[in-house]
C-alpha positions in Angstrom: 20.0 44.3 18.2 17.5 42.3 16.1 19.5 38.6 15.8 18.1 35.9 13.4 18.3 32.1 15.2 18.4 29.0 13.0 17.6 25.8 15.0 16.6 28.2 18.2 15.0 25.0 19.5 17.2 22.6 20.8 19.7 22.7 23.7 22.1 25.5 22.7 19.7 27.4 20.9 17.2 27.7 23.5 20.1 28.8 25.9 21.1 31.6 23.4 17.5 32.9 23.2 17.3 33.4 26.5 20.3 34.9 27.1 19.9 37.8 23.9 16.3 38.0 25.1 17.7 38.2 28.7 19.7 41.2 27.4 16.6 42.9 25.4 17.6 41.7 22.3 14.8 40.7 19.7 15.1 37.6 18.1 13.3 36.0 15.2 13.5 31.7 15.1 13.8 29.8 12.1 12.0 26.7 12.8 10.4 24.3 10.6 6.5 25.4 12.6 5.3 28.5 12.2 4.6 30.3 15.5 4.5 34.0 16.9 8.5 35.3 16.8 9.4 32.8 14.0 9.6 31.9 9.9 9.9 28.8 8.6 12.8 27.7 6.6 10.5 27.7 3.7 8.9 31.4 4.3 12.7 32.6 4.5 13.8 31.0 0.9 10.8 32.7 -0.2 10.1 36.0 1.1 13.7 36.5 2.0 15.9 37.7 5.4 13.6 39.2 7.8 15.8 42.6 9.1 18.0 41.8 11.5 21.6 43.0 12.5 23.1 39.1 12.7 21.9 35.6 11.9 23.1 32.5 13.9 23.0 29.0 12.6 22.3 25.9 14.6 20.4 23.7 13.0 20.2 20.0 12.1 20.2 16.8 13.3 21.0 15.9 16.7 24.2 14.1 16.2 23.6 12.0 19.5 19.4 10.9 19.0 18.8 8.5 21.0 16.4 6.9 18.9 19.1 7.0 15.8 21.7 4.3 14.9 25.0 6.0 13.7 25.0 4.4 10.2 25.8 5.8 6.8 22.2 7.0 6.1 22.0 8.7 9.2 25.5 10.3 9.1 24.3 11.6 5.3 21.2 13.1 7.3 23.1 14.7 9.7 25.6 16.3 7.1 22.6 17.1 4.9 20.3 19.1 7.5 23.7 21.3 8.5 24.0 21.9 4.8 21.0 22.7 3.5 20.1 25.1 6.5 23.2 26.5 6.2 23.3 27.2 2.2 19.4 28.1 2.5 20.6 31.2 5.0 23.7 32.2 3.0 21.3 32.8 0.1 19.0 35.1 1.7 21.8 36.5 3.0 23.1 37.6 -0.4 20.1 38.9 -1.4 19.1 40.9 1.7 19.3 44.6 1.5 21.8 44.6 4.0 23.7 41.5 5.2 23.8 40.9 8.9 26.9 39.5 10.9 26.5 36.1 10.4 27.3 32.7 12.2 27.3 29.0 11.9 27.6 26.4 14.3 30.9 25.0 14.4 30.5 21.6 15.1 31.1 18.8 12.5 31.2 14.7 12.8 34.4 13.4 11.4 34.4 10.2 9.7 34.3 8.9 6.3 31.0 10.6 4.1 
């Protein structure tokens, strides 16, 4: 199966990598750097969905960086780089010949936005 990773770098997605590459899977990352086995965000809004049978979604902001105070800035950061991965992927989705299984992480910050 050829599966498409959004935000294949950090601590679940680099576990999920292994595991469908593990399995001989092929897998194309989403990253923001260009690299061999990946697309930028940018080259997939425009030169579309690569082929690929599904397309997982876990990218944004890491909720618990260190470096971060939890403040109203950053929690509009963190909502805004689920989002705009999210809506970016669902558009190429539409327009892809043929849409792969598709899914998103489920994790969300409650609070007041």
């Amino acid at each position: 199966m050829r599966v498409l990773v959004g935000g294949g770098t950090g601590f679940i997605g680099t576990a999920l990598i292994h595991l469908l590459k593990a399995r001989g899977h092929e897998v194309t990352l989403v990253s923001r750097k260009p690299g061999p086995g990946r697309i930028t965000w940018d080259e997939l809004a425009t030169s579309g969905l690569p082929s690929c049978d599904a397309a997982v979604n876990l990218a944004g902001e890491n909720i618990l960086n260190p470096l971060r105070r939890w403040n109203e800035a950053f929690q509009k950061e963190v909502l805004s780089s689920r989002l705009e991965t999210t809506q970016l992927l669902a558009r190429a989705i539409t327009k892809a010949p043929s849409a792969p299984a598709n899914s998103s992480s489920p994790g969300f910050t409650l609070g007041t936005w």
